[in-house]
N, C-alpha and C positions, 0 to 999 in steps of 0.2 A: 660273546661268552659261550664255552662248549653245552655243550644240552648234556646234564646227568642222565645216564644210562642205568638199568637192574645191575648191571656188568660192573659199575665204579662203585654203585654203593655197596655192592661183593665185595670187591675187593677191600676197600674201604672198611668193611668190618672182617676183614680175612673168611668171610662164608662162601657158601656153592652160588653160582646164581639161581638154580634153582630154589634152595630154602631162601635165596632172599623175594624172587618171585610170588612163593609162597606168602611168605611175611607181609607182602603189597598189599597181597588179595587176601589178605585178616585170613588165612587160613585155618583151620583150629586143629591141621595134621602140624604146624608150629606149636611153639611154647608162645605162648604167653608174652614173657619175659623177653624172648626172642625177637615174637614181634615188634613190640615196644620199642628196643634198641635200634630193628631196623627200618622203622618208619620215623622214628624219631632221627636218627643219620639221614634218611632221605628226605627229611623234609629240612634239616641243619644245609644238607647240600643244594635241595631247589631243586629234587626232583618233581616235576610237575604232574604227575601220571595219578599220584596219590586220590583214591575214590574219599569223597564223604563219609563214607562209615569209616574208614579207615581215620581220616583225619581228626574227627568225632573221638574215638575212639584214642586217637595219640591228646588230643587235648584235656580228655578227660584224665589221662594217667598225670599230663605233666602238673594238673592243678591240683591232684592229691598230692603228687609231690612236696608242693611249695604251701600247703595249707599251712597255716598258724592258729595257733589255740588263743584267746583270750580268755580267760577264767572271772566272772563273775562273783562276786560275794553280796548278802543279803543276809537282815533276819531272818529266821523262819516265820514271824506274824507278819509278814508280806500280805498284802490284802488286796482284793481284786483291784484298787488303784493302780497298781503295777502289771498289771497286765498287760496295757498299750504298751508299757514304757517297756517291759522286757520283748514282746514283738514285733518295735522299732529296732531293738538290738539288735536282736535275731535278722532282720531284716537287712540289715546293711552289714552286718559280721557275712553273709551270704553273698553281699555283692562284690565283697571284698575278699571272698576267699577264703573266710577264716570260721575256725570249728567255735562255738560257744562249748563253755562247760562252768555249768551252776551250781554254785557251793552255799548252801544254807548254812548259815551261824546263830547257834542257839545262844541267848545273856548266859548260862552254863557255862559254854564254851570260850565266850567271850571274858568271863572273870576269871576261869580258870587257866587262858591263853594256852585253851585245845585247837589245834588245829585241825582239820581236814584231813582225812586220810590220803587223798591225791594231791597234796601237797607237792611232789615229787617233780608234775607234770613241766614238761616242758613249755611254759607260758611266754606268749609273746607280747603279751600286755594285760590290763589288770582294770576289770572297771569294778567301784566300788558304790553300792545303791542306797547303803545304810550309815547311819553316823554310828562309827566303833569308836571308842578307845583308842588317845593314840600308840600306847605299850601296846594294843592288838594288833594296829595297824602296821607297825612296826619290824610285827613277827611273819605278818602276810604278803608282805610289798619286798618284792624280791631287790636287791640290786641291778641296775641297767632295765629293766622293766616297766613300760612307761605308762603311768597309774592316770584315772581319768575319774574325779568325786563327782557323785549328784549329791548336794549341798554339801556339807561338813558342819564342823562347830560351831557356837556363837562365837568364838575366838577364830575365826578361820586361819591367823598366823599359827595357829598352833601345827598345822600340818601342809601350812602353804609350799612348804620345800619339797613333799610328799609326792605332789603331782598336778595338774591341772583340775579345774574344776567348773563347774556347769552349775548354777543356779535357777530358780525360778523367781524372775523380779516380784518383790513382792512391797516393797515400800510405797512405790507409786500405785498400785494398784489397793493398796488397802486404804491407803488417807480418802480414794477416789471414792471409796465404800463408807468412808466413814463422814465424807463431807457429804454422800447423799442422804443421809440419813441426819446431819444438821440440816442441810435446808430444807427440811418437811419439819422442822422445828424442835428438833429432839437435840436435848444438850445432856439429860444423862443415860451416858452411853459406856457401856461395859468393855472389857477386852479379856479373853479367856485363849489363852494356850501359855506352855511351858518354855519363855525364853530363854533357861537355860542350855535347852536341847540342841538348837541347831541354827544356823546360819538365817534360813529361811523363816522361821517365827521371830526371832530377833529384829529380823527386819519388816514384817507384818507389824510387830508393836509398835515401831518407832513411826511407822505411818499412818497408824493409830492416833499415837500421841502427836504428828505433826499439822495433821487436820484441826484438832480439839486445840491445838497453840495457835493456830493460823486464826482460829473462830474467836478466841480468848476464853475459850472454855478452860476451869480448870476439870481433873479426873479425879474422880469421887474415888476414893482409897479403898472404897468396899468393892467397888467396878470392875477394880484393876488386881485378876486373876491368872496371874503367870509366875508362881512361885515353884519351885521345881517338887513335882512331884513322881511317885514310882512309875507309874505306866503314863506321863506326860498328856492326862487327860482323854488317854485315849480310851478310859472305860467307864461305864455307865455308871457305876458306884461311886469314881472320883469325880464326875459330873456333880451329881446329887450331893456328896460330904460338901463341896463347899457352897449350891446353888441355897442348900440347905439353911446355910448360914449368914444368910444374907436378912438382915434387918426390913428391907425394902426393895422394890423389881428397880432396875433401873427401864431405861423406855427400849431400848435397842441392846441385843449382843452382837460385837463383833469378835467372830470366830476362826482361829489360827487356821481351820478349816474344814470340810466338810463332815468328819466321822467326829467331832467338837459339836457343834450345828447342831446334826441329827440326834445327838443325845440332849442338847440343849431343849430343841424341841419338845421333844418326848417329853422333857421334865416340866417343861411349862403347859404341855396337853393335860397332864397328870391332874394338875392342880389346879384345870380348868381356866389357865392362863389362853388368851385370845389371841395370835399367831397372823397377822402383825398388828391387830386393833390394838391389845393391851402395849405387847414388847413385839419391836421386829429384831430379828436373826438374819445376820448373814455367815457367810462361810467362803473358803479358798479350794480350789481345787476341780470344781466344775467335775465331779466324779458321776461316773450315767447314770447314779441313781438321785443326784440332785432335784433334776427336773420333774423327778418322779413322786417326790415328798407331796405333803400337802402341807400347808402350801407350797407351790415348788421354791426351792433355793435360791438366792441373790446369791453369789460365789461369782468366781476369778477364773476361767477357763484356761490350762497350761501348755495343752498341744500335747498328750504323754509321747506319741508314739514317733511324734518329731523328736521329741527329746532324747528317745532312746535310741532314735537316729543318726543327731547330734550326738552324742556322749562317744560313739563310735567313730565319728566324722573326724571328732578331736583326738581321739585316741589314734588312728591312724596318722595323724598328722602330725604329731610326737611324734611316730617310729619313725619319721624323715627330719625329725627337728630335734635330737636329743639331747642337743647344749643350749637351745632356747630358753630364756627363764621363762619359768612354768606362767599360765593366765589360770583366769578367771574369766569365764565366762557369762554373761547374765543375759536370759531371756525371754523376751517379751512377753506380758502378759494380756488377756482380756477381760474386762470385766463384765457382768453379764446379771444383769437386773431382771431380778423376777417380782413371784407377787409376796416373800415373806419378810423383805424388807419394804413393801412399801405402805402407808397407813391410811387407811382409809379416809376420806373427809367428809 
């Protein structure tokens, strides 16, 4: 094979050899531009001579080139739980090349199908962290754009065609929590979160209810706290309107998940209820400040930052799969026993 010469890759771009000599040794009496082209030709041809900074230097230009956007969507009450999970993103959107760009969605914006002002953007895929609206969804999910949910609806067909989807299993790890707390001998036992909201509580209840069928327990109608309401229990007030209205404590809550928990708690500290003597509390989600509670939290550990590693994993794996029918993905959870589910003897 001949050895590329300064002299071929001149020619080769019709320049002097000297401004391509120039261009070799990153000169800065070149353009810029210049140089790019002819270190990028000399290295297409196999010129060998190419220094490290120089090569540094061409590999950095040709990966701005080829970067791709993925665009994020999210509520804005995003809550430090998301944190890992968007730092995973971040994290592998980097290994793969690709720009993040985060677009907060106000319920505002969501009812009144406003969109984003950078709509515009040239996106090369679309990860979605919140359950919208499918008419939202709709108006965000571009065509050929290959869309990647963390959870979705209790109806998940509703937007299975939409795009791929990532889960946090939650069935088997909630019955696991709720049969720990039958065999310390508790049989009336609560379940409190909004299963109309989303995939992931749906599925939390139903392992709920499969533990208490496995036991032959039936569920006390007062217990069973999952009617949909405004803020899906995530505020301290819709705590309290229905904790309120409870005729009698049951012995345990099992909680859709940790920010549920901690107000649960709080409302039984209030009233001088005994935390897990009186009622044990558990929760999902293994969020860092679980462990920190007093007593600390029984909860379900998720991996955030894997997940938002994952989410990404998937999403690339689309833009080489784009007539694949869409998956579902569900993953592993842990459960994780502390002291406010366990009662004293």
């Amino acid at each position: 094979m001949k050895k590329i010469t300064i002299q071929d890759v001149a020619k080769e771009l019709n320049l002097s050899r000297n401004t391509v000599a120039k261009a070799l040794n990153n000169s800065d009496t070149v353009a810029y531009e210049t140089r790019y082209v002819v270190v990028k030709k000399a290295y297409e041809m196999g010129y060998t001579k190419l220094s490290p900074v120089v090569i540094n230097d061409f590999k950095i230009k040709d990966r701005m080139e080829k970067t791709k956007t993925v665009v994020v969507f999210a509520r804005r009450e995003l809550s430090t739980f998301w944190n890992r999970i968007i730092m995973g993103i971040s994290d592998e959107l980097n290994k793969n090349n690709c720009r993040l760009q985060f677009n907060f969605i106000s319920e505002e914006d969501e009812a009144g199908h406003i969109l984003p002002l950078d709509m515009q953007t040239d996106m090369s895929g679309i990860i979605i962290l919140s359950v919208f609206s499918k008419s939202f969804l709709e108006l965000i999910i571009k065509k050929d754009v290959p869309v990647v949910f963390l959870d979705g609806p209790s109806n998940v067909h509703e937007i299975s065609n939409l795009g791929d989807m990532l889960v946090f299993e939650g069935y088997n790890s909630t019955k696991i929590l709720t049969e720990h707390l039958i065999n310390q001998g508790m049989k009336k036992i609560a379940f409190i979160g909004d299963t109309s909201y989303c995939r992931t509580i749906k599925d939390r209840y139903e392992g709920y209810l499969a533990a208490l069928n496995e036991f032959g327990i039936a569920p006390y109608e007062q217990f069973v706290i999952n009617k949909h309401v405004e803020h899906k229990y995530y505020r301290q007030e819709e705590i309290a309107a229905v904790l309120d209205k409870l005729t009698n404590m049951p012995e345990a809550f099992v909680c859709a998940n940790d920010d549920i928990a901690k107000d649960v708690m709080l409302w039984l500290k209030k009233r001088g209820i005994k935390i897990p003597e009186d009622v044990a509390v558990t929760g999902f989600d293994d969020k860092e400040e679980a462990e920190l509670l007093t007593p600390a939290l029984t909860t379900v550990h998720v991996g955030n930052q894997r997940m938002g590693r994952r989410l990404v994993q998937i999403l690339m794996w689309r833009m080489e799969n784009m007539n694949l029918p869409k998956e579902i993905v569900i993953i592993n959870t842990e459960v994780v026993i502390r002291e406010s589910s366990v009662k004293k003897r």
